[in-house]
Each structure stands twice: as C-alpha cells, then as structure tokens.
C-alpha positions in Angstrom: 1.6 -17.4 33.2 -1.8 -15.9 35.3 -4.8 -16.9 33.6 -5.3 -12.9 34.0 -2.3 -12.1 31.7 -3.1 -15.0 29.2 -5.9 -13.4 27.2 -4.0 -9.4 27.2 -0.5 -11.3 26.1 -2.6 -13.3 23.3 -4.4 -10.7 22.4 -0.8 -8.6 22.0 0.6 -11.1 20.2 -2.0 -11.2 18.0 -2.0 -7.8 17.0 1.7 -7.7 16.1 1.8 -10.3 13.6 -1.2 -9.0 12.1 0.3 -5.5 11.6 3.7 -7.0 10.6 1.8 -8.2 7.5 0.8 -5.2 6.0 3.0 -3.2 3.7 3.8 -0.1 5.8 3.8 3.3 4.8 7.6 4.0 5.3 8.6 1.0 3.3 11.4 1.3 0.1 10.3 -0.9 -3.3 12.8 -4.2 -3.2 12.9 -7.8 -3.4 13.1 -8.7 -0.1 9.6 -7.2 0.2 7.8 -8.9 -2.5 8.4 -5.5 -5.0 5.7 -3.8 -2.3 6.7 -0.4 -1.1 7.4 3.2 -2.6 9.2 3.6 -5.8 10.2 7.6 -7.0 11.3 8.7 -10.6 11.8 12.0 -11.2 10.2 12.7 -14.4 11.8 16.6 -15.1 12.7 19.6 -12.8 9.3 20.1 -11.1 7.9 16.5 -12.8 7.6 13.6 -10.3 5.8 10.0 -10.6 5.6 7.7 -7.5 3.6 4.5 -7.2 3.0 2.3 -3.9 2.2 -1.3 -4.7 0.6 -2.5 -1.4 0.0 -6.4 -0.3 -3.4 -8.1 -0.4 -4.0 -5.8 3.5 -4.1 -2.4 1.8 -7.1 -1.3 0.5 -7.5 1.3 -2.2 -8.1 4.1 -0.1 -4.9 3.7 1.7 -3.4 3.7 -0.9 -4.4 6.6 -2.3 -3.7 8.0 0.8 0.1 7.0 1.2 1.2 8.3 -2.2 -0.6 12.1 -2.1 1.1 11.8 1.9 4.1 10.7 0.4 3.9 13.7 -2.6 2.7 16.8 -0.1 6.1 15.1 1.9 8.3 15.4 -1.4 6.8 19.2 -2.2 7.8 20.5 0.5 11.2 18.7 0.4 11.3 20.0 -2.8 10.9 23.9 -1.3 7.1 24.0 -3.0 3.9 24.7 -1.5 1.3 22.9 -3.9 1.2 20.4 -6.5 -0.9 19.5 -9.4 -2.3 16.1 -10.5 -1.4 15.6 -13.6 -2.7 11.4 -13.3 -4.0 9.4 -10.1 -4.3 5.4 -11.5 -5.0 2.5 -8.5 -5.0 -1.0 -9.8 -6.0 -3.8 -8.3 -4.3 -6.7 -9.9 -4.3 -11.3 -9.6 -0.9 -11.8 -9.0 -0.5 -15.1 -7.8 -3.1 -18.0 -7.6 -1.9 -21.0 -5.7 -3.8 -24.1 -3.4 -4.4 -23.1 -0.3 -3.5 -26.1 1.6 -1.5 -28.8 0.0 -3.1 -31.7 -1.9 -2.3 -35.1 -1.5 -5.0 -36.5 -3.0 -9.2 -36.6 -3.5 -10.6 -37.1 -0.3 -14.5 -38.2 -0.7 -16.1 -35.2 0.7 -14.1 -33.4 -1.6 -13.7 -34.8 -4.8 -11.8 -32.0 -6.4 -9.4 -30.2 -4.1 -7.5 -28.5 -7.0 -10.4 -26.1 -8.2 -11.8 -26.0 -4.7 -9.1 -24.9 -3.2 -7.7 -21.4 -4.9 -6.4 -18.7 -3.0 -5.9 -15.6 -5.1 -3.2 -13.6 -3.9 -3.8 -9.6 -5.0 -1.6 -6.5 -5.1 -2.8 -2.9 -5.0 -0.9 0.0 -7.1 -1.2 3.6 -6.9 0.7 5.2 -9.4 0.4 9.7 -9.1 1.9 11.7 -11.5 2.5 15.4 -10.5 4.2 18.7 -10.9 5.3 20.9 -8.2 4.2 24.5 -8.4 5.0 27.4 -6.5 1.1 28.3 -6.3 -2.2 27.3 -6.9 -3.2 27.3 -10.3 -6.7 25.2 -11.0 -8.7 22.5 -9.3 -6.5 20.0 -9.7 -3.7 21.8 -7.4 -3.5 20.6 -3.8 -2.1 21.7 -0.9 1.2 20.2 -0.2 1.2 20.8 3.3 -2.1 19.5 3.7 -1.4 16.4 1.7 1.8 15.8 4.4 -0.6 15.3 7.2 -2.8 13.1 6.0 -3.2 10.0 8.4 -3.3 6.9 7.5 -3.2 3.6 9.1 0.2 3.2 10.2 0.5 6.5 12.2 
C-alpha cells in the first residue's frame, strides 16, 4: 500500500470500529447485545413506556434524544399528532467493575495492581412514559412530528 493511502485507510478503519461500539439508535433490547437497545410496553390504549439502555458511548443527552425520537416515531405510527410526558427518568448506573489488564502478580512499581487497576464499566437508561393525544393539551404535550426528526448521532 502507497504511503498516501496508509494514513486515509487507517484513519477509515479507525472510525468504523469506533462507531461499531456504540449502541445504535435502531437497535432491539436482547442478549446478544448486552440487554442495550430499545425495549416497548404498551401500558393501555393510548399509554406507552419505552426505555433505551445505551453502552458506556452514549451520553445522557443522546439518550434522551433516542427515546422522544423513538416516541414522536410511535405517535404517528399510532395515527396521533402529540404526546404528553407523563415521566422522563435517565440513569446512569456501575454495572460491571473488572481489572483492566490481567494480573499476574505485584510488579515493584506497582505494588497493588488489584485496586489500581479498576475499570468501571457504565450503562445509561432512559425510561419515557407517555400518552398519545389527539391535540395539545398543556406544557408537557410535544409535538410528535417534531419529536420524529430529531437528530441524533447515528443519522
């Protein structure tokens, strides 16, 4: 390979496995994911709750933003025009804590490796209850078609 093609192909390759580790937007709750995703439940006729549990890459901001995307989206599925918040929680929550390199041993420039050596592995939840509504009825009603346009970092 060129040295002029080395740095761009690098620099592509890069970029793909750094986006590969975030927990998309379009993304289904499941094992195989690490329980990371979206997740539905129907609460009553016009009653919804959906939560997105994002890796340690999503931020609460996005978020936020992928579950009022993902309920403007399900509105207007749904035939409605607005919705109203009835709850909006995002956690941020220690899931896993585990040595970041293995240990084999004290080594004399570091005498304790265990405690040292943490990595905290975190998870992000959004969890939005709503109702659909065929209008707007306080400040707590938003636009669904608004809400279905939001960007975010995968689009």
């Amino acid at each position: 390979m060129s040295a002029s093609l080395f740095k761009p192909v690098c620099l592509l390759m890069l970029t793909l496995l750094l986006a590969g580790c975030a927990t998309p937007y379009l993304s289904e709750k499941s094992f195989w994911n690490g329980q990371t995703g979206f997740s539905q439940t129907r609460l009553g006729p016009d009653k919804w709750q959906l939560e997105f549990v994002g890796n340690d890459l999503v931020d609460r901001e996005t978020a936020r933003k992928y579950v009022l995307k993902r309920a403007g989206e399900l509105a207007l599925a749904e035939g409605y025009s607005w919705l109203g918040v009835d709850e909006l929680t995002i956690t941020r929550d220690a899931v896993r804590v585990t040595p970041s390199r293995p240990i084999f041993g004290f080594d004399e420039d570091e005498p304790d490796l265990f405690m040292a050596q943490m990595q905290v592995q975190h998870r992000i939840s959004a969890l939005l209850t709503f109702r659909l509504l065929p209008r707007a009825m306080d400040e707590r009603t938003l636009n669904a078609k608004y809400l279905a346009t939001i960007k975010t970092n995968s689009d």
